[in-house]
Structures are given as C-alpha cells and as structure tokens.
PDB file of N, CA, C and O in Angstrom, chain B, residues numbered from 101:
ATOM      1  N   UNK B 101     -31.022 -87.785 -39.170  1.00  0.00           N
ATOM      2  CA  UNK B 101     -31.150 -86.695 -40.108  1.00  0.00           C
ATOM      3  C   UNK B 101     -31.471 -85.409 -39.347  1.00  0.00           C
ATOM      4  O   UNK B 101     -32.412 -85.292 -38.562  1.00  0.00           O
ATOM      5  N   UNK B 102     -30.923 -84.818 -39.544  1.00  0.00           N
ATOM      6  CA  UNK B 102     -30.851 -83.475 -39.219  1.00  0.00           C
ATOM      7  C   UNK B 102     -31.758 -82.074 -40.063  1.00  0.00           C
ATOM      8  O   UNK B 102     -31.604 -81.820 -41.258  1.00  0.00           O
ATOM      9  N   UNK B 103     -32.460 -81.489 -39.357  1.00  0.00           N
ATOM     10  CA  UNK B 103     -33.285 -79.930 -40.251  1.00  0.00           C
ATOM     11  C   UNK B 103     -32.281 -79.280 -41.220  1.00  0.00           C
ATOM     12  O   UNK B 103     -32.640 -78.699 -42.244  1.00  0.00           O
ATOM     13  N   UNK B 104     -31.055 -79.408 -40.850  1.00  0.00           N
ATOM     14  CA  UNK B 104     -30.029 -78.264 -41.654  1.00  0.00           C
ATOM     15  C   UNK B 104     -30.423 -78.375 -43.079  1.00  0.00           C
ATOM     16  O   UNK B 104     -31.181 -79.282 -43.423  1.00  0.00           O
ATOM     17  N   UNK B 105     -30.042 -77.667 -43.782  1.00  0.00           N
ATOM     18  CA  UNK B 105     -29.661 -77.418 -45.020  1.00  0.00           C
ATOM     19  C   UNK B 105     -28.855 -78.534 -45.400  1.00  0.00           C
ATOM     20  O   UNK B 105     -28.147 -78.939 -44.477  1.00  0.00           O
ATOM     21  N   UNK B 106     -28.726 -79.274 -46.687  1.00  0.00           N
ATOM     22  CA  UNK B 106     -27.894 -80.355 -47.622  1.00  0.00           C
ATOM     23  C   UNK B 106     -26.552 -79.731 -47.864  1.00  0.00           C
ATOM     24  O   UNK B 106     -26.796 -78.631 -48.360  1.00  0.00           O
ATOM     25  N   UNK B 107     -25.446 -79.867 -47.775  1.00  0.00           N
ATOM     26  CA  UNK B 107     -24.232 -80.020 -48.030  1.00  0.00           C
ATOM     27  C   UNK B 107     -23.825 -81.073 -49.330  1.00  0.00           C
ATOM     28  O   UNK B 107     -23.509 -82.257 -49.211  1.00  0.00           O
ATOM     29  N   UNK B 108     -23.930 -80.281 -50.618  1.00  0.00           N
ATOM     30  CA  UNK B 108     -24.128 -81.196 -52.225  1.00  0.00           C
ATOM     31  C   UNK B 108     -24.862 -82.611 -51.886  1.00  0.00           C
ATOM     32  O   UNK B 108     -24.503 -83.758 -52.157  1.00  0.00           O
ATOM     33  N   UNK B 109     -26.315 -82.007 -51.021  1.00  0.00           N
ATOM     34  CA  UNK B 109     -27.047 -83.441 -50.775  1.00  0.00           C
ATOM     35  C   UNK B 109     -26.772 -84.409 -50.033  1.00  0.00           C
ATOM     36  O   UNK B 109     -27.192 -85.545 -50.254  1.00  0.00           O
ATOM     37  N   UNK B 110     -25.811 -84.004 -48.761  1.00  0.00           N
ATOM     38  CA  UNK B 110     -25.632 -84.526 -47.770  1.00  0.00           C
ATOM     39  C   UNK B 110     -25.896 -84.399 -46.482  1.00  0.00           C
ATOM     40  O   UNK B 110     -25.326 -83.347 -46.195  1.00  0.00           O
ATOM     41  N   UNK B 111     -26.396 -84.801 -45.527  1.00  0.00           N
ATOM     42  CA  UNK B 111     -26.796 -84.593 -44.401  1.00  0.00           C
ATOM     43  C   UNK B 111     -25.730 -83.692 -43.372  1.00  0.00           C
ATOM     44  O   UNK B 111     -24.732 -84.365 -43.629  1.00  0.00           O
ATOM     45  N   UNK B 112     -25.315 -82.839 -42.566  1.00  0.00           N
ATOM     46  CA  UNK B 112     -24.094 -82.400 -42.656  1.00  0.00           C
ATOM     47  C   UNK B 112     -23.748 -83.282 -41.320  1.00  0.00           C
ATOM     48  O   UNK B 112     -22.570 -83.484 -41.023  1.00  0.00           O
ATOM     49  N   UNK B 113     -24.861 -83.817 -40.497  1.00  0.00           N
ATOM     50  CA  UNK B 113     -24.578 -84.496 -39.527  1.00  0.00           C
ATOM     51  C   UNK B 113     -24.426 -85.714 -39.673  1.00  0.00           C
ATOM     52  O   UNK B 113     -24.469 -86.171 -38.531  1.00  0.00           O
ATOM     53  N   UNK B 114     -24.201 -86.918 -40.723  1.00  0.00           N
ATOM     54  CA  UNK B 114     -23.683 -87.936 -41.425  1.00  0.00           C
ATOM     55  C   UNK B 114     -22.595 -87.396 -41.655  1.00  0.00           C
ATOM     56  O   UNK B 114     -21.725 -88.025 -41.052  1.00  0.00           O
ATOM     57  N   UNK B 115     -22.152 -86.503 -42.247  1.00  0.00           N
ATOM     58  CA  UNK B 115     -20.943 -86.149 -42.313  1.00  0.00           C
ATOM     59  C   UNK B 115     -19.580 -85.571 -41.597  1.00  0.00           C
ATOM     60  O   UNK B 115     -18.434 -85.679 -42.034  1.00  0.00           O
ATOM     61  N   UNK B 116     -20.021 -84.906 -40.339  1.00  0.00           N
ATOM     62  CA  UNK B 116     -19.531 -84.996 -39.680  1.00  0.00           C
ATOM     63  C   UNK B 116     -19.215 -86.324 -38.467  1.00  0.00           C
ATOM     64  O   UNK B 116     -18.360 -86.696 -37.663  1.00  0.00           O
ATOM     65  N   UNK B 117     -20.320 -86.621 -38.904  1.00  0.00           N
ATOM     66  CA  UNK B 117     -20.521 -88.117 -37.773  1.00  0.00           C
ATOM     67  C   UNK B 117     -19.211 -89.073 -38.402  1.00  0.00           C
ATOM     68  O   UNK B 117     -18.305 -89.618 -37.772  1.00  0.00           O
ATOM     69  N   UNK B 118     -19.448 -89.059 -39.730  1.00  0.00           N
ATOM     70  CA  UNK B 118     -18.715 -90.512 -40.435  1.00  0.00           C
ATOM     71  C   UNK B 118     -17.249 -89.708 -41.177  1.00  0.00           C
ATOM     72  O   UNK B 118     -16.359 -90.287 -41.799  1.00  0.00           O
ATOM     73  N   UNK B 119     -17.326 -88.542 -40.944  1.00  0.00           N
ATOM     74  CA  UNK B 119     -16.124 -88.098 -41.883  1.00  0.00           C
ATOM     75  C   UNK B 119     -14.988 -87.222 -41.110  1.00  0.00           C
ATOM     76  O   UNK B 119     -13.830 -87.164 -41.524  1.00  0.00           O
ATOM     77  N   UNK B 120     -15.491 -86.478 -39.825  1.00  0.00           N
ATOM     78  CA  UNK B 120     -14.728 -85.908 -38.817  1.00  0.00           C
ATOM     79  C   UNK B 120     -14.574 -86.256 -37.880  1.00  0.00           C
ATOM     80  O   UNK B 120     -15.496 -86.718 -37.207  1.00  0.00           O
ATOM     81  N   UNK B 121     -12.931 -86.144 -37.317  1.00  0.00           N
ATOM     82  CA  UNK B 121     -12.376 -86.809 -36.109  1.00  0.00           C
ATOM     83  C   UNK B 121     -12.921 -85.929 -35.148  1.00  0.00           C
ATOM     84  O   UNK B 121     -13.540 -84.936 -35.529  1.00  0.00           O
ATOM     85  N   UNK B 122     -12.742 -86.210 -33.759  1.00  0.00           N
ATOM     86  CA  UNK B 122     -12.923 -85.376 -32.773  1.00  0.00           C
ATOM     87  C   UNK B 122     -11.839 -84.350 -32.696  1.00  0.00           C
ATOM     88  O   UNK B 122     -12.095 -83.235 -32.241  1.00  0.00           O
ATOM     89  N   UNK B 123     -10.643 -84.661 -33.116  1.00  0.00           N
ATOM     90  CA  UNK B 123      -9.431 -83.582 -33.298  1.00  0.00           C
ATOM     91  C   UNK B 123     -10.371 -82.375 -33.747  1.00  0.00           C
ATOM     92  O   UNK B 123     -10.631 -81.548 -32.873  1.00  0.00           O
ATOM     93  N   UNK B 124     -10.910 -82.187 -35.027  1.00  0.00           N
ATOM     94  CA  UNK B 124     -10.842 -82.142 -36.436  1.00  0.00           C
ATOM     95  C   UNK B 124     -12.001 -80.912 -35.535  1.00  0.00           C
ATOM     96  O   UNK B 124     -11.737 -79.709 -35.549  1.00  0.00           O
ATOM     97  N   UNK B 125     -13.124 -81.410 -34.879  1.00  0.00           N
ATOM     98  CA  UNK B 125     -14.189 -80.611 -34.309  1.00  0.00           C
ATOM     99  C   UNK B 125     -13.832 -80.323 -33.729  1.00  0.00           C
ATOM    100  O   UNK B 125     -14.095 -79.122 -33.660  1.00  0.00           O
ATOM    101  N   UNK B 126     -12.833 -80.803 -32.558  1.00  0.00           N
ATOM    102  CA  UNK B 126     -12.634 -79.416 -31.927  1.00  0.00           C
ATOM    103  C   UNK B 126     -11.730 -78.418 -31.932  1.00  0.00           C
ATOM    104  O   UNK B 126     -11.566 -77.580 -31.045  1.00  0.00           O
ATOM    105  N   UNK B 127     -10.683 -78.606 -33.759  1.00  0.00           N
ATOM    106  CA  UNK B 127     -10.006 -77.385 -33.779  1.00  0.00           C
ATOM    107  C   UNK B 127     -11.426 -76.322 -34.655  1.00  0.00           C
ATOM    108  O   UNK B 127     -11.299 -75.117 -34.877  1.00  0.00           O
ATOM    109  N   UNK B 128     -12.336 -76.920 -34.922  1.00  0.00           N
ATOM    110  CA  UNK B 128     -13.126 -76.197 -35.638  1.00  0.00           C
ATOM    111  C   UNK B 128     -13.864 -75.110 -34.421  1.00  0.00           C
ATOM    112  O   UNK B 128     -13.827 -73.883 -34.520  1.00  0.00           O
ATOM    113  N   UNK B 129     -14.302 -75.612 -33.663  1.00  0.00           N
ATOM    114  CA  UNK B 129     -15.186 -75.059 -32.346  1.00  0.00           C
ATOM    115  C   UNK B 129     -14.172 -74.212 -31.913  1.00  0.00           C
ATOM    116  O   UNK B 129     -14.719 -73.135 -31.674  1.00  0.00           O
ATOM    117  N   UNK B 130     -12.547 -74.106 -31.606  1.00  0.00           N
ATOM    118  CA  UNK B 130     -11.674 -73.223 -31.271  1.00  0.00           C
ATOM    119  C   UNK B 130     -12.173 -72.255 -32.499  1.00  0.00           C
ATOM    120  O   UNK B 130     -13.101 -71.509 -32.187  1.00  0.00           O
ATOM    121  N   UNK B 131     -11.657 -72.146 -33.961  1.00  0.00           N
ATOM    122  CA  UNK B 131     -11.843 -71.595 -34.897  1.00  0.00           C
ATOM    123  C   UNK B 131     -13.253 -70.343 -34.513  1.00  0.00           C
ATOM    124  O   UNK B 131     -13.261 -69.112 -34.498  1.00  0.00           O
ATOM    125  N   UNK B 132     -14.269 -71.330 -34.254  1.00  0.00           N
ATOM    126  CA  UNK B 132     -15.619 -70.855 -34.136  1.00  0.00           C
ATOM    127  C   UNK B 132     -15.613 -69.703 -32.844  1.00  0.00           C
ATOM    128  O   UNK B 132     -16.227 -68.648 -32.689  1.00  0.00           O
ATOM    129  N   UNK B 133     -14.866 -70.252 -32.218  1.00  0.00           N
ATOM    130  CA  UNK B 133     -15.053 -69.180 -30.772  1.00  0.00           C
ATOM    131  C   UNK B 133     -14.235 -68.073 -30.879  1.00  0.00           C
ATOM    132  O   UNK B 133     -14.318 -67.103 -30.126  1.00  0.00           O
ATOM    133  N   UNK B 134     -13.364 -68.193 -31.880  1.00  0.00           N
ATOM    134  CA  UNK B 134     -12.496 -67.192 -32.037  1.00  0.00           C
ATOM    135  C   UNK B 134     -12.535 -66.092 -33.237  1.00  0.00           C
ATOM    136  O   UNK B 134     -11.861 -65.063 -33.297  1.00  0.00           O
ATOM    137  N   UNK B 135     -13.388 -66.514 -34.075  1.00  0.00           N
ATOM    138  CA  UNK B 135     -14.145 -65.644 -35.161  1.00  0.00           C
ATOM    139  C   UNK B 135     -14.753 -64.331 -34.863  1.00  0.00           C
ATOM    140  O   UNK B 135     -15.357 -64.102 -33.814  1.00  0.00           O
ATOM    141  N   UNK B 136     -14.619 -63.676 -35.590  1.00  0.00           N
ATOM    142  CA  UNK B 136     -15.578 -62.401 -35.323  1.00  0.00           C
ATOM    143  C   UNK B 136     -16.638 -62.249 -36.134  1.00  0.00           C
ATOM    144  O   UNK B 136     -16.426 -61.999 -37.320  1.00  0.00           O
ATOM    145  N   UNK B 137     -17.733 -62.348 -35.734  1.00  0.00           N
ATOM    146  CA  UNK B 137     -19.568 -62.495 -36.484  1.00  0.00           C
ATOM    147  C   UNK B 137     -20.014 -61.069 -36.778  1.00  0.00           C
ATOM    148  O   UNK B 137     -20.746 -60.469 -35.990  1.00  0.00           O
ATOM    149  N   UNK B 138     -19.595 -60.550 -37.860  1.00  0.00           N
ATOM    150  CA  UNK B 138     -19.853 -58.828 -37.985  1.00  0.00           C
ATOM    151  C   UNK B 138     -21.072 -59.380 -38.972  1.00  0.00           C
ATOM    152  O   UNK B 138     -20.988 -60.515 -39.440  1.00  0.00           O
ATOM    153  N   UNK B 139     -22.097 -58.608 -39.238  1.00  0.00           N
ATOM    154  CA  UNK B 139     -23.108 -58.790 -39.754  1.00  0.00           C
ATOM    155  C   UNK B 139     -23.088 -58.303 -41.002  1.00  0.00           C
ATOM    156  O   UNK B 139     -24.122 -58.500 -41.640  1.00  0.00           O
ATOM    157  N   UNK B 140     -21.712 -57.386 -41.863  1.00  0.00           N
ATOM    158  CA  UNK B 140     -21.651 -57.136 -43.114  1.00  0.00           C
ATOM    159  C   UNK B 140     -20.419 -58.310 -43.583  1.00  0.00           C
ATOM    160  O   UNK B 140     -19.832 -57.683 -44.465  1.00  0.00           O
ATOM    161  N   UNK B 141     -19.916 -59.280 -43.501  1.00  0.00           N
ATOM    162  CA  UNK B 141     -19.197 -59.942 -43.540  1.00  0.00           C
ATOM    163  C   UNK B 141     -19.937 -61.588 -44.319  1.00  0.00           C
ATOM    164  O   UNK B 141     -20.659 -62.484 -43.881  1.00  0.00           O
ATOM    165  N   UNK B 142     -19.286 -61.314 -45.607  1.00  0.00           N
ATOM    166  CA  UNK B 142     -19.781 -62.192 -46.448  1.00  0.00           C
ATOM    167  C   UNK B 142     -19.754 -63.869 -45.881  1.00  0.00           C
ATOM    168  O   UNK B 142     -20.351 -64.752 -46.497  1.00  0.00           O
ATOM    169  N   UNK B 143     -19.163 -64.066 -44.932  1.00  0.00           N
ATOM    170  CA  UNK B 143     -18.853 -65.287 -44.345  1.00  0.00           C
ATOM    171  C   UNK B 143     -19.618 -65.395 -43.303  1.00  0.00           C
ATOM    172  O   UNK B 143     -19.313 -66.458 -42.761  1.00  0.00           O
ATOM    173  N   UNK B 144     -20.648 -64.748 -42.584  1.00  0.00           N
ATOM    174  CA  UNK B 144     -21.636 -64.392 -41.303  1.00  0.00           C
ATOM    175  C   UNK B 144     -22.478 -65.922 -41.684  1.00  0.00           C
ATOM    176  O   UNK B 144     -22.766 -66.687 -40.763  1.00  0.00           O
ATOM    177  N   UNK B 145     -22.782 -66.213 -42.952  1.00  0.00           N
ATOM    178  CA  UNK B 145     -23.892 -66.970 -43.157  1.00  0.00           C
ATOM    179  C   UNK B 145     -23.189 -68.619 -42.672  1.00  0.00           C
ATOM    180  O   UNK B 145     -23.546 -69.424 -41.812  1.00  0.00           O
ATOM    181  N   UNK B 146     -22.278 -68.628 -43.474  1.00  0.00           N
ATOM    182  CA  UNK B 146     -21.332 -70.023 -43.199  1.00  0.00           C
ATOM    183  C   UNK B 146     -21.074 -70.023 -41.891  1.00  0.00           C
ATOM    184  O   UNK B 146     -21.333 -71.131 -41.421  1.00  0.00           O
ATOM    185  N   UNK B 147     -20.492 -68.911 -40.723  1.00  0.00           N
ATOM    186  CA  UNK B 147     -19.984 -69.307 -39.969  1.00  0.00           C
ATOM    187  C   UNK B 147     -21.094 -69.783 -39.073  1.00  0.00           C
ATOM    188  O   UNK B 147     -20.851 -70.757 -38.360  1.00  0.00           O
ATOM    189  N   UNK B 148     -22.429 -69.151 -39.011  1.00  0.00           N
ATOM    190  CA  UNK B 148     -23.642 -69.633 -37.956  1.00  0.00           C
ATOM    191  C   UNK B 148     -24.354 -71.033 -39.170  1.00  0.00           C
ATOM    192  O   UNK B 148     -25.406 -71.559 -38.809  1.00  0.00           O
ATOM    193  N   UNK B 149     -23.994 -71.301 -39.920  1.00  0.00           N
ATOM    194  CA  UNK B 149     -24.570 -72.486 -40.049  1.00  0.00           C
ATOM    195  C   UNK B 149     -23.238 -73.244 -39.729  1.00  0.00           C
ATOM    196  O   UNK B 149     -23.751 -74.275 -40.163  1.00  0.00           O
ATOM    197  N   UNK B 150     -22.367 -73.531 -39.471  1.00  0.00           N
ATOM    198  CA  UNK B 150     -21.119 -74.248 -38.977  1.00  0.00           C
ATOM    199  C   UNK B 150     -21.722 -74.014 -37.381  1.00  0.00           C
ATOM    200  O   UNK B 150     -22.431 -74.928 -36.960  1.00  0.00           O
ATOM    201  N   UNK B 151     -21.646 -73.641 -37.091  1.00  0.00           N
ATOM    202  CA  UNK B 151     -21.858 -73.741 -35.149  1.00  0.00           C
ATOM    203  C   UNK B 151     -23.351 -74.554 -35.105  1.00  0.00           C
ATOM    204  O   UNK B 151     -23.482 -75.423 -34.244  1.00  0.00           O
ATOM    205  N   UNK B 152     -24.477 -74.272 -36.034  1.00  0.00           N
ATOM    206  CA  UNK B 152     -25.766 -74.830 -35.588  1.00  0.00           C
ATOM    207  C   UNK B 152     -24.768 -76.402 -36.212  1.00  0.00           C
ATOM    208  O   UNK B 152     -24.164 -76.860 -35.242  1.00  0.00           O
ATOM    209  N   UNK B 153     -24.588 -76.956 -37.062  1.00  0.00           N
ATOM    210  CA  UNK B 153     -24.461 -78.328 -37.634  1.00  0.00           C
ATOM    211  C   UNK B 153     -23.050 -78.628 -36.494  1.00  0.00           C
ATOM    212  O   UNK B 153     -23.399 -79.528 -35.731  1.00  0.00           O
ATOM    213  N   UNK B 154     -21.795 -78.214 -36.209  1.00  0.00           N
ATOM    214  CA  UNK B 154     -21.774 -78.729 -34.802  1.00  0.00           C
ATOM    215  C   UNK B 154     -21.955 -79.016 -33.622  1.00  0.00           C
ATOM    216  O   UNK B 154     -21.553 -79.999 -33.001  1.00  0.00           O
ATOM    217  N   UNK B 155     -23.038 -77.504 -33.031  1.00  0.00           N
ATOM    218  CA  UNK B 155     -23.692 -77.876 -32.086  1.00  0.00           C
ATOM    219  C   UNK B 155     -24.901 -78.839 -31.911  1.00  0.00           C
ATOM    220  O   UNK B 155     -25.433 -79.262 -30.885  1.00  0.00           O
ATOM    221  N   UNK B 156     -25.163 -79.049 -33.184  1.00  0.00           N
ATOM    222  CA  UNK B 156     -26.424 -80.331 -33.089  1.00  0.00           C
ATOM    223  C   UNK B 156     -25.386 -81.926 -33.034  1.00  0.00           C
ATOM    224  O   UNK B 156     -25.558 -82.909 -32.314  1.00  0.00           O
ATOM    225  N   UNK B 157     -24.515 -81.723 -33.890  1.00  0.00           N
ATOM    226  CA  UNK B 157     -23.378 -83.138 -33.933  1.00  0.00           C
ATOM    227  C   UNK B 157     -22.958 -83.681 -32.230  1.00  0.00           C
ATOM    228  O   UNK B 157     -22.784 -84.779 -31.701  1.00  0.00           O
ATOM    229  N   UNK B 158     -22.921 -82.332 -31.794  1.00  0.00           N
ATOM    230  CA  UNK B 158     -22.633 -82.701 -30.502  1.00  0.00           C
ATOM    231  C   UNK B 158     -23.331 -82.998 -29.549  1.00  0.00           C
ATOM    232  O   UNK B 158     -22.769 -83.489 -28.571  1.00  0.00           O
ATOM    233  N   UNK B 159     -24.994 -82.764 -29.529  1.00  0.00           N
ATOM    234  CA  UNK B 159     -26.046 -82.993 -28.739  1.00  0.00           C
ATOM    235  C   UNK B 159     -26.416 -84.412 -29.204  1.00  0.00           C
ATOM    236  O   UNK B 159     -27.010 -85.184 -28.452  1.00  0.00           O
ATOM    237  N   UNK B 160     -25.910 -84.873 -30.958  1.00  0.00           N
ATOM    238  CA  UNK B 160     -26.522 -86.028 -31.171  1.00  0.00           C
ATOM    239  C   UNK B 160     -25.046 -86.810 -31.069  1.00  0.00           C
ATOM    240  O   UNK B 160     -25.014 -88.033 -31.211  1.00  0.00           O
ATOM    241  N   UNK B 161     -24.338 -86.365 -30.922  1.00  0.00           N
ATOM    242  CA  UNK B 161     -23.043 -87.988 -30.551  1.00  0.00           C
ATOM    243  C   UNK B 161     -21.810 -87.180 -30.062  1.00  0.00           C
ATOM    244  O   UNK B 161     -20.891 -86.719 -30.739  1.00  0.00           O
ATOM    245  N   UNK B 162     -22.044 -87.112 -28.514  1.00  0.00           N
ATOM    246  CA  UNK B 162     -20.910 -85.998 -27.470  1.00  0.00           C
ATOM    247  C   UNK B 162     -19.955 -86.661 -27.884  1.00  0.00           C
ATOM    248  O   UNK B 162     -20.005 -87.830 -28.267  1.00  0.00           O
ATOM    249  N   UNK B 163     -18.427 -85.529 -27.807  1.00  0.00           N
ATOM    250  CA  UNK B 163     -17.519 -85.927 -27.940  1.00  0.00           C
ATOM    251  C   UNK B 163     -17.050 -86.733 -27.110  1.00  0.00           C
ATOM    252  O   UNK B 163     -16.233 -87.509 -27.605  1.00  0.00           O
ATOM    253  N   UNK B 164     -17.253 -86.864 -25.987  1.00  0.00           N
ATOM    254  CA  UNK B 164     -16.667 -87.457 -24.489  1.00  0.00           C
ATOM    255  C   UNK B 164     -16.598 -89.094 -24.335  1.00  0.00           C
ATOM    256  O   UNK B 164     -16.011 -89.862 -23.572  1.00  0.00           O
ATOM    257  N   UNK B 165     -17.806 -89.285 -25.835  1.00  0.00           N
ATOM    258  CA  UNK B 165     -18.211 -90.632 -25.861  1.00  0.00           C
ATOM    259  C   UNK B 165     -17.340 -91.369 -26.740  1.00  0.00           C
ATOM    260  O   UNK B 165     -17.431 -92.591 -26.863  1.00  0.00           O
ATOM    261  N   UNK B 166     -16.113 -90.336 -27.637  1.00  0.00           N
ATOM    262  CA  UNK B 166     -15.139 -91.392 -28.738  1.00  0.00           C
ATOM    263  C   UNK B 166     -14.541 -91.567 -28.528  1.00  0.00           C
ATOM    264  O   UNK B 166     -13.826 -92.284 -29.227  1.00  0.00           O
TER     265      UNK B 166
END
C-alpha cells in the first residue's frame, strides 16, 4: 500500500502492479517526460500525481524484473 491518494478506492500501486503492462508504463513515462508542467494548467495536478504513483511502482517492482 502506498501514501497516494485512492483512485475510486483503489490503491494506485495495486493497480498498476496488477493492471499495467510494462509496455503500457513505459509509453506513459515517455508521455510524462514529454509534457509540459505550466503551473496554470488544469492538468498540473494529474500529471505530478501520475509521475509520484509511477515513480513509487517502480522503486516497489523495477521494470527490469518482468
């Protein structure tokens, strides 16, 4: 279990664990690196909670290991 925030009461790191391929994360992490994080941008909030809930997915089950 993970600190994050619930995803409709789901852990988001169960969910990525049991529901996303490694494809899947790392077209997301491309996505992520390629975003622009402007601080009036209604999407600022989603996109840094998407990088903290993959970067924790990945400290708790590396990709290197599937």
């Amino acid at each position: 279990m993970s600190d994050l925030p619930k995803i409709f009461g789901h852990d988001p790191l169960v969910l990525l664990a049991e529901e996303a391929s490694p494809k899947l994360i790392y077209e997301w992490i491309d996505m992520l690196y390629e975003a622009e994080y402007n601080p009036g941008d209604r999407r600022l909030v989603w996109l840094i909670y998407t990088v903290a809930a993959i970067s924790e997915h990945i400290n708790t089950y590396p990709l290197n290991a599937e």
